[in-house]
C-alpha positions as CSV (number, residue, x, y, z in Angstrom):
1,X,4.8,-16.8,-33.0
2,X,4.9,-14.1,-29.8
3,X,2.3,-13.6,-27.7
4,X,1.6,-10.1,-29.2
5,X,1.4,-11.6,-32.6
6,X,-1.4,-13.8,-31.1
7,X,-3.2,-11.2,-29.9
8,X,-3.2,-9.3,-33.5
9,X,-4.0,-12.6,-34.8
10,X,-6.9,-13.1,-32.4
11,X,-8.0,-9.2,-32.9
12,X,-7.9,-9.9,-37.0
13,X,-10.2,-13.3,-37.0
14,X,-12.7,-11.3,-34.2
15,X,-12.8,-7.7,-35.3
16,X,-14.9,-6.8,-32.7
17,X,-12.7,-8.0,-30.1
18,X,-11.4,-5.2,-27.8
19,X,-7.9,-4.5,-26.7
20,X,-7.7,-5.7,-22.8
21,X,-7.9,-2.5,-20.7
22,X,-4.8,-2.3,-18.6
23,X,-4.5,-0.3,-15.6
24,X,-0.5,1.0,-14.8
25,X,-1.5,1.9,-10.8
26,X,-0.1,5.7,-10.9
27,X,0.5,6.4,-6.8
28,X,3.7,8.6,-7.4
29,X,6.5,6.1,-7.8
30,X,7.7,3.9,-11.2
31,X,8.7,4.0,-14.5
32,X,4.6,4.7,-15.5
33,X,5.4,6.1,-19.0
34,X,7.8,3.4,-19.7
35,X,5.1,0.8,-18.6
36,X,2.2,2.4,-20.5
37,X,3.9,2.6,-23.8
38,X,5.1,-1.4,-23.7
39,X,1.7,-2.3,-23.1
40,X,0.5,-0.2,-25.8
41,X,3.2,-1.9,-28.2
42,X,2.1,-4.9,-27.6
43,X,-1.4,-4.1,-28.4
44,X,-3.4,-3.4,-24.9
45,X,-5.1,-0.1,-24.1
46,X,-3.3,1.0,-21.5
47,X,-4.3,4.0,-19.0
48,X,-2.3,5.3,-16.7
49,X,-4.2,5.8,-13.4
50,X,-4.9,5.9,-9.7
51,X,-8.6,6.6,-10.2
52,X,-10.3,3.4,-8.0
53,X,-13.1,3.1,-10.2
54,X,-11.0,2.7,-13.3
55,X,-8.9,0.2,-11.1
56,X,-12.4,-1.4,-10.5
57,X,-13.2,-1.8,-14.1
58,X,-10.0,-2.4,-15.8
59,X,-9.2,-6.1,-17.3
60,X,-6.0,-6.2,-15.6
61,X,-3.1,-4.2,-13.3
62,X,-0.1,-3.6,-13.2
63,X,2.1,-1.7,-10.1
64,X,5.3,-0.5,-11.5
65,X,7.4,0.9,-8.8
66,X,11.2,2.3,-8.3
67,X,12.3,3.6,-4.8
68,X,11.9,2.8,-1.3
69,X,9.5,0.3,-0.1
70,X,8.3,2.2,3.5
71,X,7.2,6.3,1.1
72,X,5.6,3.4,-1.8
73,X,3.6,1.8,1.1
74,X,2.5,5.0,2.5
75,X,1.4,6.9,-0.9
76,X,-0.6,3.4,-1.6
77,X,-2.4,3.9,1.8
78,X,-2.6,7.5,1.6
79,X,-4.3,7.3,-2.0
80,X,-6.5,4.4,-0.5
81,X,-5.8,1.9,-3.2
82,X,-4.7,-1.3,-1.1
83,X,-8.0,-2.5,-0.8
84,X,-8.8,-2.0,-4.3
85,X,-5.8,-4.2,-5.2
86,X,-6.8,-7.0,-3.1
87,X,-10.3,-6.7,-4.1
88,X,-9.6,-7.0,-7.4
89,X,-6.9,-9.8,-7.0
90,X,-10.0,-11.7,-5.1
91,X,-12.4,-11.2,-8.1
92,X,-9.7,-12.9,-10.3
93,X,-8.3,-9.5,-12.2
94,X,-4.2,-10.5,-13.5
95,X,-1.7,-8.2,-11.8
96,X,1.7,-7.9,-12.4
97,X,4.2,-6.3,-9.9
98,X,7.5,-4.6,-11.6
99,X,10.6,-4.4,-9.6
100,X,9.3,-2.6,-6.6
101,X,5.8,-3.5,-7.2
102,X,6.7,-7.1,-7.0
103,X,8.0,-6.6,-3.5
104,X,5.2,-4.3,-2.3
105,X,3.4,-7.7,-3.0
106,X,4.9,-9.2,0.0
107,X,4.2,-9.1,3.4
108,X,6.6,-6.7,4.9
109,X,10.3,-5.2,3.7
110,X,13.2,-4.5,6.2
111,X,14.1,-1.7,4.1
112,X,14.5,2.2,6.0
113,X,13.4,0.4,9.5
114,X,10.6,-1.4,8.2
115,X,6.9,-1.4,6.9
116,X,4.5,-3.8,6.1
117,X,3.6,-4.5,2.3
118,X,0.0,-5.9,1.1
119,X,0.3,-9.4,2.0
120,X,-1.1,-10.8,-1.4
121,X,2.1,-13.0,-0.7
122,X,3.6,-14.7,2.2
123,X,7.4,-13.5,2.5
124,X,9.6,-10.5,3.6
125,X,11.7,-8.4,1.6
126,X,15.4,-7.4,2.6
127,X,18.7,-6.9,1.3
128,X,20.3,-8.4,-1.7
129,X,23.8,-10.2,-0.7
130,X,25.8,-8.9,-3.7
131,X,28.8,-10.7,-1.5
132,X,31.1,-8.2,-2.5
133,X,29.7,-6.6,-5.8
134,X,28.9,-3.7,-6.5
135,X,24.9,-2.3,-5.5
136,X,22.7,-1.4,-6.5
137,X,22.1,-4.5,-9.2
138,X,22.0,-2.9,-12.1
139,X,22.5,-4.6,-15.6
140,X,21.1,-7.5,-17.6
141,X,21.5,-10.9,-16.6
142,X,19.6,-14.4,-17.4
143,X,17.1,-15.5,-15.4
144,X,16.8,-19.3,-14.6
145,X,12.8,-20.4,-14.9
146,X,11.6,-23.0,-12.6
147,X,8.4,-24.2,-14.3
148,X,6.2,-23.5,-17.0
149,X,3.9,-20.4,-16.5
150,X,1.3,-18.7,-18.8
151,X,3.7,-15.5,-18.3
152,X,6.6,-16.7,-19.9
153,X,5.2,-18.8,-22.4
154,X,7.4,-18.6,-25.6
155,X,10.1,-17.1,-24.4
156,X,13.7,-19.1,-24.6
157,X,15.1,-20.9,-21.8
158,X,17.1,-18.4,-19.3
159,X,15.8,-15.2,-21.1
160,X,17.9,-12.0,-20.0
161,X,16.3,-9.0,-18.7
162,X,17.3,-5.5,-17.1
163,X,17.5,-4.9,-13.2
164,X,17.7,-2.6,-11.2
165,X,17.7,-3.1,-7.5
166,X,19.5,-3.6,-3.7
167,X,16.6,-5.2,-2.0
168,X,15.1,-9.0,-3.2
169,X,11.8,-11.1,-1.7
170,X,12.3,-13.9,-0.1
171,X,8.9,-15.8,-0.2
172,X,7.6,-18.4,2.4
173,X,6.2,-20.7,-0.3
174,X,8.6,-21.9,-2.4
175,X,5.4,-22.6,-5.3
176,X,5.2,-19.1,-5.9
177,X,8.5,-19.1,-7.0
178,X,8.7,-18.7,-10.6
179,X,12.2,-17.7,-11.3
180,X,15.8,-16.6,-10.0
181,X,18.8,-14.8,-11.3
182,X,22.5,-14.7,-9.8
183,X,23.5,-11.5,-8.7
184,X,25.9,-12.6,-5.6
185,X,23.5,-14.6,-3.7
186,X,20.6,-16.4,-6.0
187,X,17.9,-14.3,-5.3
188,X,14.3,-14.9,-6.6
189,X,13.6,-12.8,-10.0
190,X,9.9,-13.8,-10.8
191,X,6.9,-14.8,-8.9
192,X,3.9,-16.4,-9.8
193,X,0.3,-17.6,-8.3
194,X,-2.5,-16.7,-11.0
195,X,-3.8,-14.1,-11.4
196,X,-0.6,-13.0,-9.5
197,X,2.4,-12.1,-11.2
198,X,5.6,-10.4,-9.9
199,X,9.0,-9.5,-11.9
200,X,12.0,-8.3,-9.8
201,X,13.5,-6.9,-13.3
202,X,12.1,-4.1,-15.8
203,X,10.4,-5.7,-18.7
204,X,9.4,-2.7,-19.8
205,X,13.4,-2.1,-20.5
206,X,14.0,-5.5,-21.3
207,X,13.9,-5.3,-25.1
208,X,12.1,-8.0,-27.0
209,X,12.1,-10.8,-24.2
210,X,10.2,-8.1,-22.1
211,X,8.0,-6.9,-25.0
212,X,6.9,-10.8,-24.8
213,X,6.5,-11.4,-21.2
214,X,4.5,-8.1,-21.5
215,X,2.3,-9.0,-24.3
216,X,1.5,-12.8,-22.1
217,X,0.4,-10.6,-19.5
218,X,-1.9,-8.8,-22.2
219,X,-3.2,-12.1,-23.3
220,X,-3.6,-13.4,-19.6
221,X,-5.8,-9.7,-19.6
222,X,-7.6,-10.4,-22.5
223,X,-8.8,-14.1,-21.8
224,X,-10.1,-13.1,-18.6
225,X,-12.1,-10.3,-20.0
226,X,-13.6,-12.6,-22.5
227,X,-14.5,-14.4,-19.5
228,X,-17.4,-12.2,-17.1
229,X,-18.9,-14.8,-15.4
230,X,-15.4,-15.4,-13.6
231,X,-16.3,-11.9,-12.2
């Protein structure tokens, strides 16, 4: 059974159970839209948003993001919505960074000279060594899971999904690792320390494997919502 049949299943035996409220951070860059609707398919009310107090109040977050790391940084700083992330990250709220979101994660990216990211994990981001192929990354490919993680919980061994990117982290800690795919070098595809999530790849384009790491990051939502005194 997938995670998003759970959740109907969990929604049928407690009718008054709401939907997790999902937050898709809106600061100008990312597939938003895209992200909303998967969420929504998968059975979370999801809003997309930069308004801090509904970034305050939401169940979980997610930061989508496509484009350059050093304009991201600056339209999160400009919008004021860095400390709300790691507020929220320090009361416990699930997050999930796509693509460029999972990068912005990091502590700094090398990318267009340079800018520091939000430090909710230790690492820099540079270039992906396609040693000779062609970049950006773009296509599926399997990604390789280290360990067992909430996130990926049902899915098959080496599930593909859709990238799209030139630029990889490199974290410090190799336990936040979660999973890597071979593009060239062996870059890290997925990172994990809950509630902290990170996918290098789209889920959101990723067809039914991303449709159930999605709806795991619902249920991660939901459980923590049933769950105020963590607050």
């Amino acid at each position: 059974m997938s995670a998003a049949d759970l959740l109907d299943e969990e929604k049928a035996a407690d009718p008054g159970r709401a939907a997790p409220r999902i937050a898709v951070i809106d600061y100008g860059m990312g597939n938003r839209r895209s992200v909303e609707k998967a969420l929504a398919h998968v059975g979370a009310r999801a809003t997309i948003t930069g308004d801090r107090d509904a970034l305050l109040h939401a169940d979980g977050l997610v930061l989508p993001g496509v484009g350059a790391f050093p304009r991201a940084m600056a339209n999160l700083t400009e919008l004021g919505l860095g400390p709300v992330l790691v507020a929220r990250l320090a009361a416990g709220t699930p997050m999930l960074g796509i693509c460029l979101g999972m990068q912005l994660l990091f502590d700094s990216s090398t990318e267009l000279g340079g800018a520091a990211g939000l430090g909710l994990l230790a690492g820099e981001v540079g270039p992906l060594d396609a040693r000779g192929a062609k970049l950006p990354h773009i296509g599926w490919n399997r990604v390789e899971t280290q360990r067992p993680d909430a996130l990926i919980d049902g899915l098959a061994q080496d599930p593909a999904f859709y990238h799209v990117h030139s630029f990889v982290a490199r974290p410090s800690d190799r336990a936040d690792v979660l999973a890597h795919c071979e593009y060239g070098e062996r870059f890290v595809s997925a990172v994990a320390r809950p509630p902290l999530y990170g996918v290098q790849f789209h889920p959101e384009k990723s067809s039914s494997n991303g449709l159930a790491l999605l709806a795991n990051f619902a249920r991660l939502c939901a459980d923590r919502a049933r769950s105020p005194s963590l607050a």
